[in-house]
py3Dmol code that shows the C-alpha trace and the ligand (Angstrom):
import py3Dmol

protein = """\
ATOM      1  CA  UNK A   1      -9.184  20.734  11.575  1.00  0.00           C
ATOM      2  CA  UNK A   2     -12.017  18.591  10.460  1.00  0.00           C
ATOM      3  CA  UNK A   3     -10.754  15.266   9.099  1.00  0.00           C
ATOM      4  CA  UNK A   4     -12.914  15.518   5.688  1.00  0.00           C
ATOM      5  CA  UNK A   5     -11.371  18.552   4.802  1.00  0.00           C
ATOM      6  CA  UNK A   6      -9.420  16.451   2.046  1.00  0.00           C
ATOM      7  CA  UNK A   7     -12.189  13.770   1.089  1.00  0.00           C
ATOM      8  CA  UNK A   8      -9.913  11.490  -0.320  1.00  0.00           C
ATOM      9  CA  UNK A   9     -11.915   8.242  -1.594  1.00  0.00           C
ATOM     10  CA  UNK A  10     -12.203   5.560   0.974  1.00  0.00           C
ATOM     11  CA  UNK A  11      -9.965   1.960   0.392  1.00  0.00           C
ATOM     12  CA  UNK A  12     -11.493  -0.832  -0.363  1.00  0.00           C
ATOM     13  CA  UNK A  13     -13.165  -2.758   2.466  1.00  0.00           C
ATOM     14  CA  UNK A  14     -11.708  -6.189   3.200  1.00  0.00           C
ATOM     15  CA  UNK A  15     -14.967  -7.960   2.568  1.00  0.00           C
ATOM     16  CA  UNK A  16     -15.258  -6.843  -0.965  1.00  0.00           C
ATOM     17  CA  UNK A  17     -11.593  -8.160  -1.761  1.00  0.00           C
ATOM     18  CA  UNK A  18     -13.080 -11.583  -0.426  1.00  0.00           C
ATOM     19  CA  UNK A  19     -16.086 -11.665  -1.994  1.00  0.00           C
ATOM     20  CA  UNK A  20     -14.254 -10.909  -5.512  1.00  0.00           C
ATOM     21  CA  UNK A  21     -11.976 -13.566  -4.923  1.00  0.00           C
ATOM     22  CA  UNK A  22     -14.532 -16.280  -3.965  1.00  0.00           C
ATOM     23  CA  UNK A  23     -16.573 -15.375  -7.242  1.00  0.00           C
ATOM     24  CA  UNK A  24     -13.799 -15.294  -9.531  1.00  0.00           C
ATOM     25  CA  UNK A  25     -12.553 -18.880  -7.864  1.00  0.00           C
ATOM     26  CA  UNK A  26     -15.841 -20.008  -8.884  1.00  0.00           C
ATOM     27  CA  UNK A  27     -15.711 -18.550 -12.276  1.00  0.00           C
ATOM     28  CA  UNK A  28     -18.344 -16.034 -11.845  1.00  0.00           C
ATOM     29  CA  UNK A  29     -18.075 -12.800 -13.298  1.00  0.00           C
ATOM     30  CA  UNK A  30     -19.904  -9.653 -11.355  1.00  0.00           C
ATOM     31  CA  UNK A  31     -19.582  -6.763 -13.593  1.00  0.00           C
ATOM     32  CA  UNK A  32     -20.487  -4.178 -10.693  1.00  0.00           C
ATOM     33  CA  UNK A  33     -18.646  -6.138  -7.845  1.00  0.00           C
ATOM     34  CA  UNK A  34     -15.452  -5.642 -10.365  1.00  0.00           C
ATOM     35  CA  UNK A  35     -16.097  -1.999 -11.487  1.00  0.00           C
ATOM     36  CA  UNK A  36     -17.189  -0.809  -8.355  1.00  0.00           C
ATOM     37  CA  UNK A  37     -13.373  -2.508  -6.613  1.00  0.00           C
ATOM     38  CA  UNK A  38     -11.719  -1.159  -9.839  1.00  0.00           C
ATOM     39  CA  UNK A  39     -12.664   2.147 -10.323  1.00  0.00           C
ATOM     40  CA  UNK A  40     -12.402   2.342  -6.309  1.00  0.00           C
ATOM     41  CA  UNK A  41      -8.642   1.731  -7.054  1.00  0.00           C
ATOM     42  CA  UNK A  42      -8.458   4.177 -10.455  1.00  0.00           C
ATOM     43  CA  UNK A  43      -9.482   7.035  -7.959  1.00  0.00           C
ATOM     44  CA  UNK A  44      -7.219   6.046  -5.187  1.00  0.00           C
ATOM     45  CA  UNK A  45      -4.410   5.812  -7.957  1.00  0.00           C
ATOM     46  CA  UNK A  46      -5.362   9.061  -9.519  1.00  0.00           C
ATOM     47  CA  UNK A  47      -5.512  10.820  -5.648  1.00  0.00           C
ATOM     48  CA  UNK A  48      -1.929   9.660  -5.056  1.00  0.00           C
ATOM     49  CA  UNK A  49      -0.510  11.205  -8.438  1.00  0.00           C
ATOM     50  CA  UNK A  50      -2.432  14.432  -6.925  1.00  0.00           C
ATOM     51  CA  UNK A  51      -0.377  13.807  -3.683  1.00  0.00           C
ATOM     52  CA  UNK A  52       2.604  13.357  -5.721  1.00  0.00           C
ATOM     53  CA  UNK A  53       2.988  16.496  -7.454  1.00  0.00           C
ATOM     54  CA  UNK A  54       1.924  18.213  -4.446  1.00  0.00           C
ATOM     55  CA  UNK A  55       4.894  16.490  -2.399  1.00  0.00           C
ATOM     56  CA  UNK A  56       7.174  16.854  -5.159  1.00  0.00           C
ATOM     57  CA  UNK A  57       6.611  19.959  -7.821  1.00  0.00           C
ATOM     58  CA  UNK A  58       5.357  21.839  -5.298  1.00  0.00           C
ATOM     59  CA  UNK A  59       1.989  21.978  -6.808  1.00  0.00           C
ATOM     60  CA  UNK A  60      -1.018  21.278  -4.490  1.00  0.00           C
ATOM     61  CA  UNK A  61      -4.896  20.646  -5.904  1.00  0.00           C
ATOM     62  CA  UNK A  62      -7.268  22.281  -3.863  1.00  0.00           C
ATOM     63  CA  UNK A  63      -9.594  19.259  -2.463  1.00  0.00           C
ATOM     64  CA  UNK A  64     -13.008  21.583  -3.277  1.00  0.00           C
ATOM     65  CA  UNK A  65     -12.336  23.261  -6.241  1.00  0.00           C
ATOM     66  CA  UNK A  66      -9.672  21.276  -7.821  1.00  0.00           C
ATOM     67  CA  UNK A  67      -7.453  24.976  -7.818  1.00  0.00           C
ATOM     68  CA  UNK A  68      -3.831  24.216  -8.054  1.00  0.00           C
ATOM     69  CA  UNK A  69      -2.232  26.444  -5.182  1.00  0.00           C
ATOM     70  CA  UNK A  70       1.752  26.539  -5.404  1.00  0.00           C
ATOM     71  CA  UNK A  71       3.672  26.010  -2.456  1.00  0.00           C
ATOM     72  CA  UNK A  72       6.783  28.108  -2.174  1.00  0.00           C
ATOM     73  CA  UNK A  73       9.181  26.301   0.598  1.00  0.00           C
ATOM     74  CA  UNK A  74       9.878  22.626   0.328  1.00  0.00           C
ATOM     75  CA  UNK A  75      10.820  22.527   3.849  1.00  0.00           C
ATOM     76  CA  UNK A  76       8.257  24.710   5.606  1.00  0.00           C
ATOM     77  CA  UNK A  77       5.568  22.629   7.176  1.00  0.00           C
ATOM     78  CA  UNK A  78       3.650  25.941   8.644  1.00  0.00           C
ATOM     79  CA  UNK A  79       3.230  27.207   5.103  1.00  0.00           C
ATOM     80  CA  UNK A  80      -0.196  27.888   4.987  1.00  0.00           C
ATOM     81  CA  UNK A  81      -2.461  26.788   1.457  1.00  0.00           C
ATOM     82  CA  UNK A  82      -5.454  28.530   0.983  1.00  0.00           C
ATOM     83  CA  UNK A  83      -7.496  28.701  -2.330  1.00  0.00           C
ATOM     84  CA  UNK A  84      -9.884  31.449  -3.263  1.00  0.00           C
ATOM     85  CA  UNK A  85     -12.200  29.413  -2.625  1.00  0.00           C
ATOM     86  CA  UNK A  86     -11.991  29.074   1.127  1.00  0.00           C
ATOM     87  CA  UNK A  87     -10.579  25.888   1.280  1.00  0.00           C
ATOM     88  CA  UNK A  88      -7.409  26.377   3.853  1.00  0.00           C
ATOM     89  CA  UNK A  89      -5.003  23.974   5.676  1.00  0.00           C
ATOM     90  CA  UNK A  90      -0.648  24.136   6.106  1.00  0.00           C
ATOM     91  CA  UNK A  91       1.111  22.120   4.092  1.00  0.00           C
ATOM     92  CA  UNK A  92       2.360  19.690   7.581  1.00  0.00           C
ATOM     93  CA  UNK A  93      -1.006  19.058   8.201  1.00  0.00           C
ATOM     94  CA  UNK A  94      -1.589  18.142   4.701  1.00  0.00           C
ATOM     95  CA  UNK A  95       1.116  15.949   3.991  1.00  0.00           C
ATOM     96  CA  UNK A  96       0.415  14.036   8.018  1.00  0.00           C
ATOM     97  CA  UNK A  97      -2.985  12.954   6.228  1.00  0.00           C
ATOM     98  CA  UNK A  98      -1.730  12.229   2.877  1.00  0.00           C
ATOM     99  CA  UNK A  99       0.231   9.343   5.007  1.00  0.00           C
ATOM    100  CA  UNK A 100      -2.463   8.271   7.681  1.00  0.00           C
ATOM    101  CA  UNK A 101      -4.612   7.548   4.402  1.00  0.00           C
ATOM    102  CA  UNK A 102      -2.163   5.536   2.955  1.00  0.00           C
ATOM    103  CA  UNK A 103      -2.079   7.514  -0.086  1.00  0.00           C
ATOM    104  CA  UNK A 104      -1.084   5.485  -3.590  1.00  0.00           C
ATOM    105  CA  UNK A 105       2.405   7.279  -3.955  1.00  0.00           C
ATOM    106  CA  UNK A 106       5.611   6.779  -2.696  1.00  0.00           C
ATOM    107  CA  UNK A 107       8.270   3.573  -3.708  1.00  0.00           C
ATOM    108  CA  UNK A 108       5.353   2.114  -5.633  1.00  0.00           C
ATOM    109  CA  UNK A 109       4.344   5.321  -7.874  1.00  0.00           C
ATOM    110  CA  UNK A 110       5.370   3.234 -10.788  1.00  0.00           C
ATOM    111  CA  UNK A 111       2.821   0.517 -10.163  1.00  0.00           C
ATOM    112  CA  UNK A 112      -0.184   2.568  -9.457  1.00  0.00           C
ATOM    113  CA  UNK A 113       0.715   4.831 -12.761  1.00  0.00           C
ATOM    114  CA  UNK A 114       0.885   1.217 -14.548  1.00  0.00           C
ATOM    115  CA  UNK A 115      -2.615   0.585 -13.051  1.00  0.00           C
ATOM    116  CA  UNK A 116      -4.179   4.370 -14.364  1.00  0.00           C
ATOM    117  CA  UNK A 117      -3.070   2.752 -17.856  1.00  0.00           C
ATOM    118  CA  UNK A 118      -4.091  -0.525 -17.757  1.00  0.00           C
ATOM    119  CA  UNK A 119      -7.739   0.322 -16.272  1.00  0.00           C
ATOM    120  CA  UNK A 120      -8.452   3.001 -18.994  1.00  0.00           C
ATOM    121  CA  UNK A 121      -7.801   0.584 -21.321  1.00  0.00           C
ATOM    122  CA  UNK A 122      -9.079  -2.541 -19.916  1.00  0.00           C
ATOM    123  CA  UNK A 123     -12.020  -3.870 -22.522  1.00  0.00           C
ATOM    124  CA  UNK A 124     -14.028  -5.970 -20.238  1.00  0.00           C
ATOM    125  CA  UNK A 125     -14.602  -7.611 -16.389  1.00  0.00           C
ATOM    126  CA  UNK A 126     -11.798 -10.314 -17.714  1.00  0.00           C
ATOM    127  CA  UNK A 127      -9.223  -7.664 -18.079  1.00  0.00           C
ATOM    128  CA  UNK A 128     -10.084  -5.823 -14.810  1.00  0.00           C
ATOM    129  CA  UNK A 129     -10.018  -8.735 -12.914  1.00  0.00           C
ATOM    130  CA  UNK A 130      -6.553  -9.342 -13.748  1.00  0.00           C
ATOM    131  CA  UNK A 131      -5.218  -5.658 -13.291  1.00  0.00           C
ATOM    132  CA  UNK A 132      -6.941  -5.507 -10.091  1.00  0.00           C
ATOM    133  CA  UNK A 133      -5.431  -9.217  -8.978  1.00  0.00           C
ATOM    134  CA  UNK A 134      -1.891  -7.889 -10.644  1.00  0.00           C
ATOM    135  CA  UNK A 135      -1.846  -4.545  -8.902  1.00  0.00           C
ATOM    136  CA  UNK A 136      -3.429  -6.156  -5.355  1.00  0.00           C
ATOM    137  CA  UNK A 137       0.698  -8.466  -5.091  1.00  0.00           C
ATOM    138  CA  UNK A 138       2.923  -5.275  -5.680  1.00  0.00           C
ATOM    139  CA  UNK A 139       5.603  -3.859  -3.078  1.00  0.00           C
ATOM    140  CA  UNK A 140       6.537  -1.036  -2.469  1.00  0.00           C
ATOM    141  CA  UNK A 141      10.465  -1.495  -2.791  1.00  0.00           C
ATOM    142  CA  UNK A 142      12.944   0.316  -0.688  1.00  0.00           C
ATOM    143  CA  UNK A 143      17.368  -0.330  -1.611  1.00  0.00           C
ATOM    144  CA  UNK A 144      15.871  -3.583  -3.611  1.00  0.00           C
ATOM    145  CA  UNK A 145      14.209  -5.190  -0.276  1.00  0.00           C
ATOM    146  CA  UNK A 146      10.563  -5.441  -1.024  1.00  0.00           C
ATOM    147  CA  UNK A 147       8.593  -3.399   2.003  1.00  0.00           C
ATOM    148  CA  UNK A 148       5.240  -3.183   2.890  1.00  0.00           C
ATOM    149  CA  UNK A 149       2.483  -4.674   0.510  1.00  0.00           C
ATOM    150  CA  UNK A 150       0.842  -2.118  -1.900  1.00  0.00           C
ATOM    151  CA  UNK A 151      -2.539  -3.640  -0.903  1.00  0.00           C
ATOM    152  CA  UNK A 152      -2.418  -1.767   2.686  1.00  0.00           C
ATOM    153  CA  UNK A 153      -3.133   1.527  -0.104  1.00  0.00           C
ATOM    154  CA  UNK A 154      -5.846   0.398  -1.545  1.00  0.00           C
ATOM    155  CA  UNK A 155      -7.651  -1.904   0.627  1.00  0.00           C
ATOM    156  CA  UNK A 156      -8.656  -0.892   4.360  1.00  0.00           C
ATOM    157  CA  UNK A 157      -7.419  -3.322   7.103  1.00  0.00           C
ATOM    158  CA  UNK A 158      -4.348  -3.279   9.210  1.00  0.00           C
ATOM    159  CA  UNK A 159      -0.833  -4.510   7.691  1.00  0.00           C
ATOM    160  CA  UNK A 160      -1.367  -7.830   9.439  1.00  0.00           C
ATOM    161  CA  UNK A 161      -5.070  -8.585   8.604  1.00  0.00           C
ATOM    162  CA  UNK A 162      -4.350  -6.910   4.762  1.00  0.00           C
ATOM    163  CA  UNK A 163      -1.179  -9.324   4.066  1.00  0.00           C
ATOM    164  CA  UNK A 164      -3.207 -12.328   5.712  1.00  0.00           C
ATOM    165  CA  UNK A 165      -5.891 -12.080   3.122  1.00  0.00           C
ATOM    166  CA  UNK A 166      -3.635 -11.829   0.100  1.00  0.00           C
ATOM    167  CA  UNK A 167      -2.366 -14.915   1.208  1.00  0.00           C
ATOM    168  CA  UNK A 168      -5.028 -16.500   1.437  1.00  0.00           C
ATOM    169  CA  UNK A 169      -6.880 -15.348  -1.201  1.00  0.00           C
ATOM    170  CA  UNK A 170      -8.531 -18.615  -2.952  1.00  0.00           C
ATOM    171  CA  UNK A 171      -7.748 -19.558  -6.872  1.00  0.00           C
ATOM    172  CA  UNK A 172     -10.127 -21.940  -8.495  1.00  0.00           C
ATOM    173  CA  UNK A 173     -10.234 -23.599 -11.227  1.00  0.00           C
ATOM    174  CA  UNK A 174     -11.939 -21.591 -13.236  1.00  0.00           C
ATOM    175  CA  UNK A 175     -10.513 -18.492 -11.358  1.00  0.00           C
ATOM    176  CA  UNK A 176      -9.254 -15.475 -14.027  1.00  0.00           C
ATOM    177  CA  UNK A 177      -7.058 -13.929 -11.775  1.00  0.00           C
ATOM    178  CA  UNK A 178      -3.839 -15.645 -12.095  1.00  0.00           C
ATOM    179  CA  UNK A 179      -2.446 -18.273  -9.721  1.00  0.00           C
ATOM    180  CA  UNK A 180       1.195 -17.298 -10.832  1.00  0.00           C
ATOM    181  CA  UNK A 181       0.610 -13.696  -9.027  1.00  0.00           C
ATOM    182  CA  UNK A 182      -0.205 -15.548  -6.099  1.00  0.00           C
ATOM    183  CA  UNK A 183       3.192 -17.961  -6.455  1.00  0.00           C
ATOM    184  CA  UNK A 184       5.377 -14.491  -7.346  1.00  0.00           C
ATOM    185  CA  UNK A 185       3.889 -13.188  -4.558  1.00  0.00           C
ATOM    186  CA  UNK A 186       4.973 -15.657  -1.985  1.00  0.00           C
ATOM    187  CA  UNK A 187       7.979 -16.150  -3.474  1.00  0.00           C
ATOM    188  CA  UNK A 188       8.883 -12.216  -2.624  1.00  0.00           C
ATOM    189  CA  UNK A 189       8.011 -12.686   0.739  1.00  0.00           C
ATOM    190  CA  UNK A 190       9.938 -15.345   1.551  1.00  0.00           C
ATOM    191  CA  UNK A 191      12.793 -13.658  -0.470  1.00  0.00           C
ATOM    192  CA  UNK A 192      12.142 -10.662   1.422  1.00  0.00           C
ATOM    193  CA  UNK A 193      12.495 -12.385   4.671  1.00  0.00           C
ATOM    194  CA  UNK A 194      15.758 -13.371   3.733  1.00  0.00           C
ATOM    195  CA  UNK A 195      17.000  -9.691   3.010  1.00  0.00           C
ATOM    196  CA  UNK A 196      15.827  -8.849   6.302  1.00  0.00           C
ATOM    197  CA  UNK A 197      18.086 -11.085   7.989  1.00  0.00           C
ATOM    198  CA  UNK A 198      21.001 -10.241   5.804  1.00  0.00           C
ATOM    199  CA  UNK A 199      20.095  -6.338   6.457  1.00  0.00           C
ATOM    200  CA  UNK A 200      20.490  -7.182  10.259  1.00  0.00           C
ATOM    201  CA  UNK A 201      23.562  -8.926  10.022  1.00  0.00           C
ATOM    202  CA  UNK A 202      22.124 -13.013  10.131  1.00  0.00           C
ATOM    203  CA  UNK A 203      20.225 -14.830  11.930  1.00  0.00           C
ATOM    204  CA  UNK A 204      21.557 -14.436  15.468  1.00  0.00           C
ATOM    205  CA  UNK A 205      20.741 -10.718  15.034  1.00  0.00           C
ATOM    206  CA  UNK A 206      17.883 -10.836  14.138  1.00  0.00           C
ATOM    207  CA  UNK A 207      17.109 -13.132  17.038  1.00  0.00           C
ATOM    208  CA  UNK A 208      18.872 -10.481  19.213  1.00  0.00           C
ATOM    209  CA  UNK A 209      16.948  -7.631  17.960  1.00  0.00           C
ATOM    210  CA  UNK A 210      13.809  -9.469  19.058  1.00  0.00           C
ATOM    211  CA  UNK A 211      15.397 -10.137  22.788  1.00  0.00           C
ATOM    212  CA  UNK A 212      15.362  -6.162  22.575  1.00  0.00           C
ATOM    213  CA  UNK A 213      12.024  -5.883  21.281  1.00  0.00           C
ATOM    214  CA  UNK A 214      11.020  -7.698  24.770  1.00  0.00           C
ATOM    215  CA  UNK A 215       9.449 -10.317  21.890  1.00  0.00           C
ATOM    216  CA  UNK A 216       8.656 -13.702  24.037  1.00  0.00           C
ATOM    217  CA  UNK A 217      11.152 -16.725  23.981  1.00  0.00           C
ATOM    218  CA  UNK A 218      12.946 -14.788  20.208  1.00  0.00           C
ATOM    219  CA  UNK A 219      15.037 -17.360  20.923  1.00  0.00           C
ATOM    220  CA  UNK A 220      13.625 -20.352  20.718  1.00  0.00           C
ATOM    221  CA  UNK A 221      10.531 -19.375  18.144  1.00  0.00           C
ATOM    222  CA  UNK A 222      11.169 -20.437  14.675  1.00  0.00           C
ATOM    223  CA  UNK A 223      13.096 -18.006  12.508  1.00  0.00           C
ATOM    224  CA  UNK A 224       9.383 -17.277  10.228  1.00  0.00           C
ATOM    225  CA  UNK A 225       7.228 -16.378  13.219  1.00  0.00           C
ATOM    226  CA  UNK A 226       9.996 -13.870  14.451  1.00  0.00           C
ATOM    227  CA  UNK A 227      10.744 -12.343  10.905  1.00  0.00           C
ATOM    228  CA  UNK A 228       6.793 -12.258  10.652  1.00  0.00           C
ATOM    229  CA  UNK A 229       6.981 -10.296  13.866  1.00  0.00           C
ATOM    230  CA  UNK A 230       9.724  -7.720  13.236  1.00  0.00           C
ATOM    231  CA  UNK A 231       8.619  -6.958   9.956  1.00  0.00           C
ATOM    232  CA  UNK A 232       6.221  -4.954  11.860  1.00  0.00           C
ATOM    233  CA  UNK A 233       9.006  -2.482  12.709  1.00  0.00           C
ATOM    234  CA  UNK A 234      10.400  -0.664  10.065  1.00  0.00           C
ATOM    235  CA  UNK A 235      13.916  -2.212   9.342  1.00  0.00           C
ATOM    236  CA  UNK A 236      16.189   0.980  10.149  1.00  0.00           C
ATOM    237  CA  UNK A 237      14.292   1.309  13.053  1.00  0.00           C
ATOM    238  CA  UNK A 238      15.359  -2.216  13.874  1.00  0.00           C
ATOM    239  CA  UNK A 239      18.668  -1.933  12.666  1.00  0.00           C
ATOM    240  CA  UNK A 240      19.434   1.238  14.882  1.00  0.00           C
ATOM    241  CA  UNK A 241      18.312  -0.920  18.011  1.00  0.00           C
ATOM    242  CA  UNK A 242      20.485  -3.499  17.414  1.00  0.00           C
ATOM    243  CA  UNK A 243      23.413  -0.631  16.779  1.00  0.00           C
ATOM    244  CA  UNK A 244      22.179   0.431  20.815  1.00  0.00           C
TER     245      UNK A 244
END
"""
ligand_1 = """\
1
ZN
Zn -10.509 25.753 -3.954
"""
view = py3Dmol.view(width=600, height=400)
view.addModel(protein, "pdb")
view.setStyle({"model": 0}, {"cartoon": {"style": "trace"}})
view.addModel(ligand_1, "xyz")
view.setStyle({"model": 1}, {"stick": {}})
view.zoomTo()
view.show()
């Protein structure tokens, strides 16, 4: 099946995150830079409420015609969904791109419906600049552990090369975005780190579960680097390796 079939808008491209950042650490204000990276997001937001209510009332919008077409078994992944208008795919092959997009929805929902409000309201470049920056250092959260970074949805970059610009995203001093979100932001990741190691058991586990991994000298490499390096892995994943 052709890959545009859904034509879902495109994430945000890395440089454009920079280039917002370095202006607003300078205290310049580009009204299209800003709106064009906002309403970017809006749509992305807006797509994964779509996804939502397809994955979870059943109710599917046709990507052509905007046609809802009902689905009528939760678990059937054949189940084919075709619209009067021609558009036609199954609902497996649906949801499989709704994830290789990285589709605003899942543990986060709640954010990216916070960010639908706050940009329809937002009254000028200030205000976006701060929902976008506030929205950018969200997680989604999984049993209160704080999981992959809701920037991988709306930006386009790997995990590693998404989570390695939010860090280093620069603040000036006449920077609107907020420093703080940057501080909160760290602060859940080392936080985070720590719930990892008490989800596998301490730290000789999780040193263990990178022996098994085949990860180089996971004994001897500081605790960080390693956490940095399973954190890759998603944690039941590691946690059934360790149970091997
Ligand atoms: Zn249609």
């Amino acid at each position: 099946m052709k890959t545009n079939l859904y034509k879902w808008t495109s994430r945000v491209p890395i440089y454009k995150i920079a280039k917002l950042y370095e202006n607003d650490s300078k205290g310049i204000i580009d009204d299209e830079l800003i709106n064009d990276i906002g309403f970017t997001i809006y749509m992305r937001c807006l797509e994964g409420q779509e996804v939502m209510d397809a994955v979870h009332k059943m109710r599917v919008k046709c990507r052509s015609c905007s046609n809802i077409i009902v689905r009528k078994d939760k678990r059937n992944h054949n189940e084919v969904l075709a619209c009067q208008c021609g558009w036609k795919t199954t609902w497996g092959h649906y949801r499989q791109n709704t994830l290789t997009q990285n589709m605003c929805n899942g543990q986060a929902a709640p954010f990216f419906t916070k960010y639908i409000t706050k940009w329809e309201s937002a009254k000028n470049s200030k205000q976006k600049m701060l929902f976008i920056d506030w929205l950018i250092h969200q997680f989604h959260i999984k049993d209160n552990i704080p999981g992959r970074a809701v920037g991988t949805n709306i930006i386009s970059g790997t995990k590693t090369q998404v989570a390695d610009l939010i860090i280093n995203l620069s603040y000036g001093n006449n920077s609107i975005a907020l420093l703080k979100a940057k501080r909160e932001y760290m602060k859940l990741i080392n936080n985070w780190k720590k719930k990892l190691i008490e989800f596998l058991g301490g730290n000789s586990k999780a040193r263990l579960v990178g022996k098994k991994l085949g990860i180089e000298n996971s004994n001897r490499i500081p605790l960080d680097v390693l956490i940095d390096k399973l954190s890759e892995i998603d944690k039941y994943k590691l946690k059934e390796l360790l149970n091997e």
